[in-house]
N, C-alpha and C positions, 0 to 999 in steps of 0.2 A: 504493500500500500504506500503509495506519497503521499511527503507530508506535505504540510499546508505550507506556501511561498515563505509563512513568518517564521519558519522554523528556526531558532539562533546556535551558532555555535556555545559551546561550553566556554567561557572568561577563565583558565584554570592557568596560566605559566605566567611566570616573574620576570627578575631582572637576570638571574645567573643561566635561566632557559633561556631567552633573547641573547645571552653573550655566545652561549656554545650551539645556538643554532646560528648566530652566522658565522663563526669560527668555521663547524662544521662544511658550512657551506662553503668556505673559500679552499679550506684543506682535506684535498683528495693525494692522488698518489704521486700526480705532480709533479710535488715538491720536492720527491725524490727521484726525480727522470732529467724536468726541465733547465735543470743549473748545465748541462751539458748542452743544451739546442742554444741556449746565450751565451753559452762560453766558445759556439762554432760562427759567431755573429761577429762579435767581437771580443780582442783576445788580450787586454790589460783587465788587473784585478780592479783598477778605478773603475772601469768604464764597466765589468760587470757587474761589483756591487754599486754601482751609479743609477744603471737602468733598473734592477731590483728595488732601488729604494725610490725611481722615481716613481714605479709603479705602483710601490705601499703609496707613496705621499696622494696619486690619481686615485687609489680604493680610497683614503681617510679622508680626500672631499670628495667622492660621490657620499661617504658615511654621511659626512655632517650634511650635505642634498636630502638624503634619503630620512636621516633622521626628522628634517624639519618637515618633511611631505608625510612621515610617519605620525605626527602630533597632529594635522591638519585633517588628515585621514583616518581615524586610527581603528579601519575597518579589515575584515577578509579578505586581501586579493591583492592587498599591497600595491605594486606599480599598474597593476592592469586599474586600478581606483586611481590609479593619479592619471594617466593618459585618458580615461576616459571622462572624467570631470575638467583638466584642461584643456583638451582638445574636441573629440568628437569619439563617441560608442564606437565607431568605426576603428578608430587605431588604437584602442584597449581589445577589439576584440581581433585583429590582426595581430597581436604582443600575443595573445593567450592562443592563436590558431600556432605561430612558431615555435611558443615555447613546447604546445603540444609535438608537432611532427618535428621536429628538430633539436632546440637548445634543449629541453630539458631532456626528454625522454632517448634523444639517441647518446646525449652524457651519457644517461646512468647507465644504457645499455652498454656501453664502452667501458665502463667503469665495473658495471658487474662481470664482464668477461675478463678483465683486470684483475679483478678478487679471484674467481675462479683459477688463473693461471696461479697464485699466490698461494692459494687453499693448499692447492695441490701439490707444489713445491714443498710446503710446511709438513704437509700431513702426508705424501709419499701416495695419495688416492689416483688411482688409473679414472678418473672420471671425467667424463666430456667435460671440457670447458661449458657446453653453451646450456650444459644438466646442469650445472652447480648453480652459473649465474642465474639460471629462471628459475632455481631452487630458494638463492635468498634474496631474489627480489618477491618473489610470492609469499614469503616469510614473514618479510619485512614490512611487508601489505599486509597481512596479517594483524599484523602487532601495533600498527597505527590505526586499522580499524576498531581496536580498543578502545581508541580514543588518543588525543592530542598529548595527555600527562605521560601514557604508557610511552608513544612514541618522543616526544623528549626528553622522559630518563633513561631510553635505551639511546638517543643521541649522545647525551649529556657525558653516559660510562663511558659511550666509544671515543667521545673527542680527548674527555681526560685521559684516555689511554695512549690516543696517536701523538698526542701532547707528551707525554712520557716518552712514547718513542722518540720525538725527536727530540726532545732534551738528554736521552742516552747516545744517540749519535754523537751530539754537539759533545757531550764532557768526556765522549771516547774519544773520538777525533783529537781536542784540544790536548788530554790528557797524554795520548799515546799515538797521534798517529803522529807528530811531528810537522817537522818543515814549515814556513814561513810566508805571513803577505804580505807582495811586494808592492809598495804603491807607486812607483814610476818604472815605465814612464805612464803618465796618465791616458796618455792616446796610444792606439798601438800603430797611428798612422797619420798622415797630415790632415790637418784638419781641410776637409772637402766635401763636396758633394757624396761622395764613396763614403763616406762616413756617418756621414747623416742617413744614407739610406742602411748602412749598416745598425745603426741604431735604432733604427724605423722595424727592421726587421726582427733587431732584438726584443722589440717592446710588444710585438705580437705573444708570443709564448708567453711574456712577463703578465703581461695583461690577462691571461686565458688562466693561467695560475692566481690569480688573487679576485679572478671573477668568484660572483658567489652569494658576495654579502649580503646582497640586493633580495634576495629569496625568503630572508627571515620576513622581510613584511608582509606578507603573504600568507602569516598566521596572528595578525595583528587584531583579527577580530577573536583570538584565543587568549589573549592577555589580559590580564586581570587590568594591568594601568597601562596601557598599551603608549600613551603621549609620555611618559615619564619612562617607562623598563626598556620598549623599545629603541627609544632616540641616543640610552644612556648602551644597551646593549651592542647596537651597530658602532659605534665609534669604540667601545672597547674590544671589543671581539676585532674589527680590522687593528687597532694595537697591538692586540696582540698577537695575530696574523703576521704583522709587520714585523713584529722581533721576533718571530721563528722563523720567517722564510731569509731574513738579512746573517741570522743565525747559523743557519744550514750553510747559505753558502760563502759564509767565510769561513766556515770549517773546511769548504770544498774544496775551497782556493787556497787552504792556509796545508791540507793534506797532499794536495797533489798539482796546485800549481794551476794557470791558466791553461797549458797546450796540457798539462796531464786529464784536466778537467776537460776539453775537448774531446779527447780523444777517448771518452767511457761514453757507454750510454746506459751504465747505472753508477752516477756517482756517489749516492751514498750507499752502494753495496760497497764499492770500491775503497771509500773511507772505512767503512767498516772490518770489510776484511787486514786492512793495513794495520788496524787497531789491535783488534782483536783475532783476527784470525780468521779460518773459515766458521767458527762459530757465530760468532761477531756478523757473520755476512747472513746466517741463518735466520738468528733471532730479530736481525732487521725484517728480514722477509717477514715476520709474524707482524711487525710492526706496520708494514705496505697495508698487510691485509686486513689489519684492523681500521686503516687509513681508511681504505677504500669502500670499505663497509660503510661507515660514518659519515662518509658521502651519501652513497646510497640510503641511507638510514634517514641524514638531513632533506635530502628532493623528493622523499617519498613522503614525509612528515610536512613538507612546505608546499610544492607544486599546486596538488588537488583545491587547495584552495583558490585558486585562481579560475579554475575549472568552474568549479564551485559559488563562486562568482558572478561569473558568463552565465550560468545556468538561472542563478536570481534574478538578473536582467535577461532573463529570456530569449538569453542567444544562445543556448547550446542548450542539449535535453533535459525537459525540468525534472527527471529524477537524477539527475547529475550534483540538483540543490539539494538533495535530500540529505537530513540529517539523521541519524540514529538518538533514538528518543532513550538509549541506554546508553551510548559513549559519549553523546556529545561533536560526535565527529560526522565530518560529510563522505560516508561509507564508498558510496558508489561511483564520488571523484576519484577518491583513490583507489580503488579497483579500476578506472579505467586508466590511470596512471601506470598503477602495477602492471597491469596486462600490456597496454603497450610497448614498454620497456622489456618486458618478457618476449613477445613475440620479432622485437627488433635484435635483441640480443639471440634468440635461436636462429631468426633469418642469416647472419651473418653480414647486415649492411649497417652492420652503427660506425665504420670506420669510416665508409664513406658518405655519410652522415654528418659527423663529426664534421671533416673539412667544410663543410656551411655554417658552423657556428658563429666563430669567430666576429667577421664581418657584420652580422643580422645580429648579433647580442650587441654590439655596439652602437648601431644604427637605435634601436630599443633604449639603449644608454644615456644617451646624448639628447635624445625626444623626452624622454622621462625628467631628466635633469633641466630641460629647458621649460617644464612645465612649470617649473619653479618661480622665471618672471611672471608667467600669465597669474597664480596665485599670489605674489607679492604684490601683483596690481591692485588685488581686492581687496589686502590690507593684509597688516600682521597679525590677527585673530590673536585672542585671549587664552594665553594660559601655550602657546606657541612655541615650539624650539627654534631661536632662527641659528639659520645657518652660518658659521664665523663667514665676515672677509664678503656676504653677497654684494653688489651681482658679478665685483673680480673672481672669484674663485668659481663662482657656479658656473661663468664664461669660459672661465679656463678651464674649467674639465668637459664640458662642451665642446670645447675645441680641442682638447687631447683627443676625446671621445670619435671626433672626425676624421685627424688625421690619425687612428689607427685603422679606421674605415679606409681609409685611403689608403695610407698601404697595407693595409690586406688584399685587396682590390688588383694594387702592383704587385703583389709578390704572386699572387692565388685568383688570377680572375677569373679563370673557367668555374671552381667553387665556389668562389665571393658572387655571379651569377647564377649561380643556381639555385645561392640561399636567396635573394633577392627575387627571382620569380619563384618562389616560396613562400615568402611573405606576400609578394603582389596577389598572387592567388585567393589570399583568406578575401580579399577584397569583394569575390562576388560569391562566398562563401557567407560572409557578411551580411549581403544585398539578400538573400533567401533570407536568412535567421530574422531581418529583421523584417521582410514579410510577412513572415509567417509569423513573428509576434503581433503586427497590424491587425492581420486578419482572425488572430485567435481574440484580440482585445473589442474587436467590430464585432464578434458573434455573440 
């Protein structure tokens, strides 16, 4: 049976669930892959821990954007509530058609076949990759259909855990793997054009790694003070994102050097093993794979509500809005969440998936964040987080926001076109939904 339109989500998570759900959300496996794809971009320790940290500084002002749009809003569905209030229902429900067929759901499936490879390394199991991954993503759907609490203390254990992991990396590393960071020369090359697109290209991966944050609002109608836990949770949780991922890879850099760090494409197996041995290299792997979980753990606990959302406004199937009158939670978004992700990760096309991300999550980025003027036109409302430093800083991640659009464009355009008639698509995907609310609200 459906429930009735007014059905509410349960008000039950704080301020330390808002920190490690976007924690969660920024740290997947990543941040122990990626320190190698910016160390083959550019190859001074300056200039890679330079673009790592430019990237925390581009997360910590979209935080304090998203923070103030989160006290303004502080409803279900997060960013799809802010493009749809400052723009037009059209381009919150084009956000919510991508994150469907693309950003979120081919991540996680990428992500859970991730796990899967890791599981199995750990545990020694002859089992399909693509059995395990649709094993704990249907699991994990499971355990949020519980409701919203179940599903953010089962985040909450996995992030303190990946948290641990990489805080045993870093005081292995430091402790015992040795060797030194060199800070010059600062450039590994004249400053030119070649360099700036070298930079350009390193900000891609730096960027796709500390995406994330943006996903805790999306459960903002589950918060007990959503203007106060929220706004205070995003800005700490990217903090402390920022000091683990700048963390890691000056261990990178400081174990194995620039060209050493190149030249892996698991670099902190690679510190590890140095440290401690092939053990050392092992119980990392247990660490990936709890990483990767807690990804999976956080988009399966956030996404639905966006769905969810779409479904209240009458643009996507109204038992999509359905709540369970015993969890508290919107059962049937996340089931379609889970199942998608399931069935992309058995298909075997979430890699090439994946390469459409990029580009279309920023494009999302930059709109959302700009939404920011058209609400500051209406006034700073009462009881409001503003954002430090607007409309300079909200303009400047705006326009970071662009030019990594841009070059992902240059480096990737056959994929950066295809996420992009991806998006164009929801557009008459839209045009029916909102027909079909017309005519169900005429009868």
């Amino acid at each position: 049976m459906i429930a009735p339109r007014s059905a509410k989500l349960t008000r039950q998570l704080g301020l330390f669930d808002a920190t490690m759900i976007v924690m969660g959300g920024i740290v997947g496996s990543g941040i122990f892959i990626n320190p190698y794809v910016v160390a083959l971009r550019v190859h001074s320790a300056a200039l890679i821990l330079g673009v790592w940290a430019a990237g925390g500084l581009l997360a910590l002002l979209g935080a304090f954007i998203w923070a103030e749009l989160a006290t303004r809003l502080p409803e279900a569905g997060g960013q799809y509530l802010y493009l749809r209030e400052a723009f037009h229902p059209s381009v919150a429900f084009v956000y919510g058609w991508v994150l469907l067929l693309v950003t979120q759901t081919g991540g996680m499936a990428a992500v859970a076949v991730a796990f899967a490879k890791y599981f199995r390394e750990v545990t020694g199991l002859d089992w399909s990759d693509s059995v395990i991954a649709a094993g704990t993503l249907m699991g994990l759907t499971a355990i949020n259909c519980l409701g919203a609490r179940a599903g953010s203390n089962v985040q909450s254990a996995l992030m303190i855990m990946k948290s641990a992991a990489i805080a045993a990396l870093v005081v292995a590393g430091l402790a015992l793997g040795g060797g030194a960071v060199h800070t010059s020369p600062v450039l590994d090359r004249p400053l030119s054009f070649g360099l700036l697109g070298a930079i350009g290209a390193a900000a891609i991966p730096v960027a796709f790694a500390y995406g994330g944050w943006q996903t805790a609002s999306f459960v903002a109608g589950e918060m007990r003070d959503p203007r106060r836990d929220l706004s205070r949770g995003l800005v700490m949780g990217v903090v402390g994102v920022v000091i683990l991922y700048l963390s890691v890879n000056f261990v990178c850099l400081r174990v194995l050097g620039p060209a050493g760090l190149a030249d892996t494409r698991t670099p902190a197996s690679a510190v590890m093993r140095i440290a401690l041995g092939e053990s050392g290299a092992r119980w990392l792997a247990v660490g990936i794979a709890v990483s990767t979980l807690g990804f999976l753990s956080q988009g399966i606990l956030t996404a639905p509500r966006v769905y969810y959302a779409m479904a209240q406004d009458g643009l996507f199937f109204r038992s999509v809005g359905w709540v369970s009158p015993k969890t508290g939670a919107p059962v049937v978004a996340i089931l379609v969440q889970g199942v998608a992700a399931t069935v992309i990760a058995l298909s075997g096309r979430y890699e090439q998936i994946l390469n459409y991300v990029v580009s279309v999550d920023f494009i999302s980025f930059g709109m959302t964040a700009a939404s920011l003027f058209v609400f500051r036109r209406k006034g700073a409302g009462e009881g409001v987080y503003l954002a430090p430093g607007h409309p300079y800083t909200t303009g400047l991640f705006v326009l970071a926001c662009a030019g990594i659009v841009f070059s992902t464009f240059a480096s990737y355009p056959e994929n950066s076109v295809i996420g992009l008639g991806i998006l164009l698509a929801g557009i008459p995907v839209y045009l029916y939904w909102s027909r079909r609310k017309r005519l169900a609200s005429n009868s």
